[in-house]
Steps between C-alpha positions, in 0.01 A plus 500: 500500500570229204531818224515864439464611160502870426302668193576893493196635289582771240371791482639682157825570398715611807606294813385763720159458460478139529286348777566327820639126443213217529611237656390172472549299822403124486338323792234245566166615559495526860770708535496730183115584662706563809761677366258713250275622806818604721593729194145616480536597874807694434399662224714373211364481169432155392264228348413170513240293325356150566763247371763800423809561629510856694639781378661782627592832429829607642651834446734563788764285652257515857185368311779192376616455852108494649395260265806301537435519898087407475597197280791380754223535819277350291659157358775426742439252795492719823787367657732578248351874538522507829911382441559773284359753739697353795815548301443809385478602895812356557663680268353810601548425914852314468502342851 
């Protein structure tokens, strides 16, 4: 993920009724189409148009961590997945 830029769209007056943050998450094509049609799967509000970046509407801190976790499986080279999940077995089975 080269850039996350959030835009909180307003709503009147008070905080409270603001919407969800759009996030803007920059990619190449490939993998912003990738990304965008994971996020479709799972139900998560965004867009993306031809030669735009893809947007995303986050409004809890489990929609942030989802879309950080789709763009990790997504643009990472396998091995260094597959690393971080062997790790994070070790720390959970100690041997």
């Amino acid at each position: 993920m080269h850039a996350l830029k959030s835009d909180y769209a307003e709503s009147g007056p008070d905080l409270q009724a603001a919407a969800p943050a759009k996030t803007v998450v920059e990619l190449d094509r490939v993998n912003r189409w990738n990304v965008y049609c994971r996020l479709q799967e799972l139900d998560m509000a965004c867009e993306c148009g031809c030669d735009r970046p893809l947007a995303v509407a986050i409004d809890t801190p489990a929609a942030a961590i989802q879309v950080w976790s789709v763009v990790q499986a997504i643009t990472l080279p396998k091995l260094s997945l597959t690393d971080h999940l062997e790790r994070c077995w070790q720390q959970r089975n100690p041997r």
